[in-house]
N, C-alpha and C positions, 0 to 999 in steps of 0.2 A: 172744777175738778175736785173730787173728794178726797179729802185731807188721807184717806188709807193708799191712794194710787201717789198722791205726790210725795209717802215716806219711800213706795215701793222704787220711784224715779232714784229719788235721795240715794238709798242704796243701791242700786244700779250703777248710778255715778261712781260714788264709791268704793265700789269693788272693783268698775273697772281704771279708776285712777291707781287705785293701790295693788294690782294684780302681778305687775313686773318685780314692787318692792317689798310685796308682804303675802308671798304664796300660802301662807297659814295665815288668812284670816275669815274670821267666824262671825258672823250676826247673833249676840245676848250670849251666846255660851260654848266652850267650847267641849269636845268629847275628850272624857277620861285621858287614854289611850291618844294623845295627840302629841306627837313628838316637838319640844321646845325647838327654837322661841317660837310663839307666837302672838298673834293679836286678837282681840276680841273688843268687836265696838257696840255700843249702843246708841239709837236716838230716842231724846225723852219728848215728854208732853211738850207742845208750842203755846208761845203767846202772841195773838195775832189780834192787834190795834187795829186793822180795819185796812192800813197802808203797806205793812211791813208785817209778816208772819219771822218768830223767833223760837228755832228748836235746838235744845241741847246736842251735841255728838258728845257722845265720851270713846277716849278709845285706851285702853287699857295693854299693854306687854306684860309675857312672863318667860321668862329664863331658868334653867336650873344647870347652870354651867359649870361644868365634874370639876374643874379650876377656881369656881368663886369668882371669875371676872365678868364685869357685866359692859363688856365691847361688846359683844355679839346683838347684846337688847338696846344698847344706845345706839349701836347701829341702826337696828331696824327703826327702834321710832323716831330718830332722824330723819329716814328718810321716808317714813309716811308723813312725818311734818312736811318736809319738803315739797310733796305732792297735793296735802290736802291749806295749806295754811295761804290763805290771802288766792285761792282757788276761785274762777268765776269758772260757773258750769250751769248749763242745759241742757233739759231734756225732754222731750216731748210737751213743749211749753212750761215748764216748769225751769223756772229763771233761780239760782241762788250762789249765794257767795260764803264760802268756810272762812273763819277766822278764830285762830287760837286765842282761848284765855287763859290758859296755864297750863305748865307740865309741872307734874311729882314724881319725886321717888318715895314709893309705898310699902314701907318692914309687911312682909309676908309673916305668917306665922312659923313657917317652916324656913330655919334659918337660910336654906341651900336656895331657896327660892328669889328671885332677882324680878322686880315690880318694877315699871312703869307706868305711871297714868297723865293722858293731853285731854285737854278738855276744850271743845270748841264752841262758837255762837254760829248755825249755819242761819241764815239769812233769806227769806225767800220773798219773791216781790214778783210783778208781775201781772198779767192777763192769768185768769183761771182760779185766784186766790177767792 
């Protein structure tokens, strides 16, 4: 299987893990005009030893909450941890398993602005690697 069909699985999974918990999420960028919170993930380049293929997920929140509290963004990326963190998923022969390696709170430039960023190791193993 070629490595651009198994990111296209990856997000697939993805989106449909986090659909019920993160109705505003976005693949690399979101539009202007997108009403808070929401989330915006990336997957980066992989390192594949031959046995075990290793690609970054980053998934980043942002809030601008008229209040200054950031419940609403820990909400949310709570509970996309919740859904994507220690995750085993397939799909269409494409075998992988998500596992968090850190969450940040990230100063915006814009004081009003409310950052989170999780960063995970997705894991992929398998027939078709």
């Amino acid at each position: 299987m070629t490595e651009v069909i198994r990111e296209l699985e990856i997000r697939k999974v993805i989106e449909n893990l986090l659909i019920d918990v993160a109705p505003r999420l976005f693949y690399e960028k979101a539009a202007k005009d997108t009403p808070y919170p929401y989330a915006v993930y990336e997957i980066s380049d992989s390192i594949d030893d031959g046995s075990l293929e290793d690609m970054e997920l980053e998934v980043n929140g942002w809030d601008k909450p008229s209040n200054g509290s950031s419940i609403e963004l820990a909400t949310l990326m709570g509970n996309i941890d919740n859904k994507l963190h220690r995750s085993i998923n397939n799909s269409n022969g494409v075998f992988f398993s998500i596992y968090r390696e850190n969450r940040r709170a990230i100063r915006d430039p814009d004081e009003s602005i409310r950052r989170r960023q999780m960063t995970y190791q997705i894991r992929l193993m398998g027939v078709g690697m």
